[in-house]
C-alpha positions in Angstrom: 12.9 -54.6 -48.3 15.1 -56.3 -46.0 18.6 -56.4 -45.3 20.9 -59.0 -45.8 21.2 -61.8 -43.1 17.3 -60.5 -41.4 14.6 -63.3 -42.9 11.3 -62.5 -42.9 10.9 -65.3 -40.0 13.8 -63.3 -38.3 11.9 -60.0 -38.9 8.2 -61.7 -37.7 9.9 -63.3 -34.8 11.4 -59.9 -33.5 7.6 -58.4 -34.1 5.9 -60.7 -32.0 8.6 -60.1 -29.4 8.0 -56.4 -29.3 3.9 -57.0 -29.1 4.3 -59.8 -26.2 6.7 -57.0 -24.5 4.0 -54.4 -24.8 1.4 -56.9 -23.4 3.6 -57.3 -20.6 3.7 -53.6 -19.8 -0.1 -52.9 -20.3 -0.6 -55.8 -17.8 2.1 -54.3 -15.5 0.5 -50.8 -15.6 -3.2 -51.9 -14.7 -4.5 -50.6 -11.6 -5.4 -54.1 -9.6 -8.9 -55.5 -8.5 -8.4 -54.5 -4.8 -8.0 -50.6 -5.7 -11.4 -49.7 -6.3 -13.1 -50.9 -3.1 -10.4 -49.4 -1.0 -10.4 -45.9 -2.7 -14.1 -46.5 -2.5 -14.3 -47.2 1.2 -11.8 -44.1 2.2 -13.8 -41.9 -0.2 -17.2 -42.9 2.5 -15.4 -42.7 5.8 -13.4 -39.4 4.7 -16.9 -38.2 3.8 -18.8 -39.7 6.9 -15.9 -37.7 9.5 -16.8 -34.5 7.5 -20.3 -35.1 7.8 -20.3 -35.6 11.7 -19.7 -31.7 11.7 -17.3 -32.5 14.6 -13.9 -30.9 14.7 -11.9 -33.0 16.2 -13.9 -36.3 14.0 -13.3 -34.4 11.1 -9.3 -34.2 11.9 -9.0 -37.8 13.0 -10.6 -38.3 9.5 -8.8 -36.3 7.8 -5.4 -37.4 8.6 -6.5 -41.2 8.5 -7.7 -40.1 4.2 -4.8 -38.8 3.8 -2.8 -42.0 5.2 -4.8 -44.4 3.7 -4.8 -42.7 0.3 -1.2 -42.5 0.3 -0.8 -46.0 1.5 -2.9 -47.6 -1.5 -1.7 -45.4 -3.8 1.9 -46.1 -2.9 1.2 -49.5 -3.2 0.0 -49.5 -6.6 2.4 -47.8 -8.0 5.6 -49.2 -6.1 4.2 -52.9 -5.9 2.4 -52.8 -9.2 4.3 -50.6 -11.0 1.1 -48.7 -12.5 2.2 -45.5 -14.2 0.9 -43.3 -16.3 2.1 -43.9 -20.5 1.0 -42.0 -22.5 2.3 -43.5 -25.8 0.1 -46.9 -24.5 -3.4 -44.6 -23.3 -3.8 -42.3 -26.1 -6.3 -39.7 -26.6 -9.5 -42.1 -26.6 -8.0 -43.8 -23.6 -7.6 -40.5 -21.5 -11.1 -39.3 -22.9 -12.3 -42.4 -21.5 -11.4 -41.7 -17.9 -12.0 -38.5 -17.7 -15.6 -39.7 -18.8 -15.6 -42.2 -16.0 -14.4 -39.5 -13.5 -17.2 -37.3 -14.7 -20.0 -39.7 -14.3 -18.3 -40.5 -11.1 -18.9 -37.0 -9.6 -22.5 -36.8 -11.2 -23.5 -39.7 -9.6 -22.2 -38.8 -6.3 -23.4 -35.4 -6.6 -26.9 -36.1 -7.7 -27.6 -39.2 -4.9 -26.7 -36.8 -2.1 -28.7 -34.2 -3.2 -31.4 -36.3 -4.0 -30.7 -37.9 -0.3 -31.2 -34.0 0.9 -34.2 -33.2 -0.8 -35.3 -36.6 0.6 -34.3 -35.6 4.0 -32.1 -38.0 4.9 -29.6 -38.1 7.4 -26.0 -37.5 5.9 -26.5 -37.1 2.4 -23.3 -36.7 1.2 -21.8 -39.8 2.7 -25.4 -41.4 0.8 -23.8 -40.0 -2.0 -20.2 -41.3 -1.6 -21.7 -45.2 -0.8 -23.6 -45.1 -4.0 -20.2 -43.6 -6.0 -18.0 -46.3 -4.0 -20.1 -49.2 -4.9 -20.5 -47.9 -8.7 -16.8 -47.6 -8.4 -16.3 -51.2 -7.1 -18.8 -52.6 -9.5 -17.4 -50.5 -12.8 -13.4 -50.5 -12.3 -12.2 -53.9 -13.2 -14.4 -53.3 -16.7 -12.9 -50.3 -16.7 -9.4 -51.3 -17.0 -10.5 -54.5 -19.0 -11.4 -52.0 -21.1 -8.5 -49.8 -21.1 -6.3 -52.6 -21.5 -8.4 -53.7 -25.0 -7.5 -49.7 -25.7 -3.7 -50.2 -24.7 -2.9 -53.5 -26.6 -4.7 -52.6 -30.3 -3.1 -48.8 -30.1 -0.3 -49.2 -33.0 3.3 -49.8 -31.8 4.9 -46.3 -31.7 1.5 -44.2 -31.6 1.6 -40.9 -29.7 5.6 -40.7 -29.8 
């Protein structure tokens, strides 16, 4: 039923304006190309500095993480605008990356141990190069995905 003075052409019109709006926000919230490799590449030196078993290495190392992560992270969320909505993820989205995460750690965890039963030299940073690449390789897809999640979620889901 509609009310006076709203057409249905009125009524489809406002419709496709709230879908191209919510487009716009999914886009607006993705995490860009350029995040993975860099998280990925902090994530290998952080774990190279611990690995060196030197104090002062590890410090340096330490601080320069903790830099770095702030720095893309601030830049994600100030430049990009990336935020966390839950109305747009919904539960299949957030079981989704807490998959990812999982499979993350697994993979990381299970090269450098293999790496240490294998007797190689730093095995954990092994482990971290072989989690940073899957990273690189697996996060656009990932929030290709995510963003296929986002846009067919009903409007007003999880509210």
């Amino acid at each position: 039923m509609t009310e006076p003075g709203i057409t249905p052409a009125s009524a489809a019109d406002a419709l496709a304006e709230i879908h191209a709006r919510r487009d716009q926000v999914v886009t607006a919230t993705l995490i860009p190309h350029w995040y993975w490799p860099a998280l990925g590449g902090l994530i290998v030196a952080f774990t190279a500095a611990v690995e060196t078993h030197r104090p002062w290495v590890v410090a340096v190392g330490s601080v320069a993480y903790a830099i770095g992560l702030a720095a893309v992270v601030g830049r994600v969320v100030v430049r990009h605008r990336a935020q966390v909505r839950t109305s747009l993820i919904g539960v299949h989205g957030a079981i989704t990356i807490a998959g990812y995460v999982l499979v993350l750690v697994a993979l990381s965890l299970g090269t450098g141990f293999a790496a240490e039963a294998a007797g190689l030299a730093w095995p954990a940073t092994i482990g971290a190069i072989t989690t940073a690449g899957a990273m690189t390789a697996t996060g656009l897809p990932l929030m290709r995905y995510l963003r296929r999640v986002m846009i067919t979620r009903p409007l007003g889901a999880g509210r």
